[in-house]
C-alpha positions in Angstrom: 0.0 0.0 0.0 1.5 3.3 -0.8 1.9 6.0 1.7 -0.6 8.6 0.4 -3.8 5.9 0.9 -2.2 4.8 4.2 -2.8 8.0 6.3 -6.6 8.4 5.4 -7.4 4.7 6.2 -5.9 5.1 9.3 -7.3 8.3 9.9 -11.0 6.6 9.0 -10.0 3.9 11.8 -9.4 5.8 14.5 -12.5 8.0 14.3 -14.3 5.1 13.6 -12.5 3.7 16.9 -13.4 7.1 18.9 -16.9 7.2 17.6 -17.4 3.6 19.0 -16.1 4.2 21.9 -18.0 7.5 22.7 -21.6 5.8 21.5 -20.6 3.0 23.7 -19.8 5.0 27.0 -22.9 7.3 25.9 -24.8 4.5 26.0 -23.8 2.2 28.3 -21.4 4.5 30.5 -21.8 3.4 34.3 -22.8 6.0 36.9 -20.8 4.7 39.5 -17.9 3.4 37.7 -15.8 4.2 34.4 -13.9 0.6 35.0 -16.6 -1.4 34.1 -16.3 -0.3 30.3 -12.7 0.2 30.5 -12.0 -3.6 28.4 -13.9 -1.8 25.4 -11.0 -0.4 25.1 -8.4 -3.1 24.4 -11.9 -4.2 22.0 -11.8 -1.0 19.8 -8.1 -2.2 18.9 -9.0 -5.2 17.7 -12.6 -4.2 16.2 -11.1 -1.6 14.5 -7.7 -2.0 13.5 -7.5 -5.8 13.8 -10.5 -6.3 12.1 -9.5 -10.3 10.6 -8.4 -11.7 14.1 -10.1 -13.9 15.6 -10.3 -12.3 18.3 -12.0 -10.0 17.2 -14.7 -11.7 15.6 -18.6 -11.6 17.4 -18.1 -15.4 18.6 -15.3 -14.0 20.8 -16.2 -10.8 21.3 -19.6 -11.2 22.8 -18.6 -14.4 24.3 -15.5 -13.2 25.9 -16.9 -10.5 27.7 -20.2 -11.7 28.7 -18.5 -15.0 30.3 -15.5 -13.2 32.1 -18.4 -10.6 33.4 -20.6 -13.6 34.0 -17.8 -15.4 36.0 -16.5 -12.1 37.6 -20.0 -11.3 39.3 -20.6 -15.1 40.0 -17.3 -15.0 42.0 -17.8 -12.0 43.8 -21.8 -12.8 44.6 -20.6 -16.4 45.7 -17.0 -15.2 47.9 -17.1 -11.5 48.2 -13.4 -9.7 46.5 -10.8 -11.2 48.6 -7.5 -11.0 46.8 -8.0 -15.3 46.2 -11.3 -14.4 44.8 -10.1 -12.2 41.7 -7.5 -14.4 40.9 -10.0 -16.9 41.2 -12.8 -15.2 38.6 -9.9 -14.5 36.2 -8.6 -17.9 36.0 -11.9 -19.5 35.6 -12.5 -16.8 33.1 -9.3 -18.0 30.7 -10.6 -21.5 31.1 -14.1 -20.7 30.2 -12.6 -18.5 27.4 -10.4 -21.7 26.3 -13.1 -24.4 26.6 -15.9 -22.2 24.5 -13.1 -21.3 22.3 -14.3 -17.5 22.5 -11.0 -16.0 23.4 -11.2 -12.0 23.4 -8.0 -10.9 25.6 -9.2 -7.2 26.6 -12.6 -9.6 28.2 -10.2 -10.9 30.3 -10.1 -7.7 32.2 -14.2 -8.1 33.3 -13.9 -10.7 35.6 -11.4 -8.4 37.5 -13.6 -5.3 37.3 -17.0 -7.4 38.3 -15.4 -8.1 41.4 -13.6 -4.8 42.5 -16.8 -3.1 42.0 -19.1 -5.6 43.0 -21.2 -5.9 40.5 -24.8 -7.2 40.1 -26.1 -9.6 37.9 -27.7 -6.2 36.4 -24.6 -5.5 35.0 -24.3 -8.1 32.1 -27.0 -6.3 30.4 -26.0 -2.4 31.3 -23.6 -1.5 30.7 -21.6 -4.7 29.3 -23.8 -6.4 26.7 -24.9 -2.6 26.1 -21.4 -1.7 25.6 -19.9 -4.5 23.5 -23.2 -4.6 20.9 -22.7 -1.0 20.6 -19.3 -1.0 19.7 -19.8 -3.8 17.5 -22.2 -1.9 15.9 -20.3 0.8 15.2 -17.9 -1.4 13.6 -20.0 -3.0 11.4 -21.6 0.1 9.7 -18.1 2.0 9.7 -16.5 -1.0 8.1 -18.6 -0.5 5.4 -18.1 3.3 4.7 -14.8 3.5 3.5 -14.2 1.9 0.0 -11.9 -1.5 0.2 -11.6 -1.6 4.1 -12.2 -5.5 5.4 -15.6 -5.6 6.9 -16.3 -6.3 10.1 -17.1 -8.9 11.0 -15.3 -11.2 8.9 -16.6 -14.3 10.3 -19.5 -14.2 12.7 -19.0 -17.8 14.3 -15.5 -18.3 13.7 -13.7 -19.7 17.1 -10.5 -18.5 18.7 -8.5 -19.7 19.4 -9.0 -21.7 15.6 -6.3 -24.9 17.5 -6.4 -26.8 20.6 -2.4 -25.7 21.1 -2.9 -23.3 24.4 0.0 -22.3 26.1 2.1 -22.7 23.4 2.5 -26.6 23.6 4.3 -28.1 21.1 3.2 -30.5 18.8 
């Protein structure tokens, strides 16, 4: 790709980025805690400018963050945030990631937040499912608005991770 077309596609990215990001915290911002959206972050890199990952595909995406949140709260409702209790909700979170195959690394960062703000089960709809479907939104029509840019998503079902190698076993 030559340089000249380079600087407006990645112009065209990152507003698209910002404008997901601001519907989403419009949208699903929290009124007693900006942490609870702060893994849409780490997802506006890879809906945006790794649109073909895996990762970054709605199987991982929605799964990701609505299990780690899911786990997170379930942790917290069941123990209460003791430090064994986060490390707890995240580790069940990678394996429930893992096993699904819906792998979204910035969702790994929900089961941490459900706890440390002690979140209700109110929460996987507002502001996380509200958050990620809004983003994902975003992506999807902006995808489409700029001539020859990969649309998102590129595979709605696809699963990540697409082997069985976690941890970087050998074969």
């Amino acid at each position: 790709m030559n340089r000249p077309r380079l600087v407006p596609r990645i112009l065209w990215i990152l507003v698209g980025a910002s404008m997901g990001m601001t519907i989403a915290l419009l949208l699903a911002g929290p009124s007693t805690s900006p942490f609870l959206l702060a893994s849409l972050g780490g997802s506006a890199v890879f809906l945006f400018g790794l649109t073909r990952a895996p990762a970054a595909q709605p199987r991982s995406l929605f799964g990701g963050h609505l299990g780690a949140a899911f786990i997170g709260i379930a942790c917290y409702q069941a123990f209460g945030d003791a430090l064994w209790v986060y490390v707890l909700a995240q580790t069940v979170a990678l394996c429930l990631m893992l096993a699904t195959r819906t792998v979204h690394p910035p969702a790994g960062a929900n089961a941490i937040l459900m706890v440390h703000v002690h979140a209700s089960w109110a929460v996987l709809l507002h502001p996380v499912l509200a958050g990620v479907t809004s983003l994902a939104l975003v992506a999807v029509v902006w995808s489409r608005l700029y001539p020859k840019l990969v649309h998102y998503p590129v595979s709605w079902v696809e699963p990540n991770p697409a082997w069985m190698l976690w941890g970087g076993w050998d074969r």
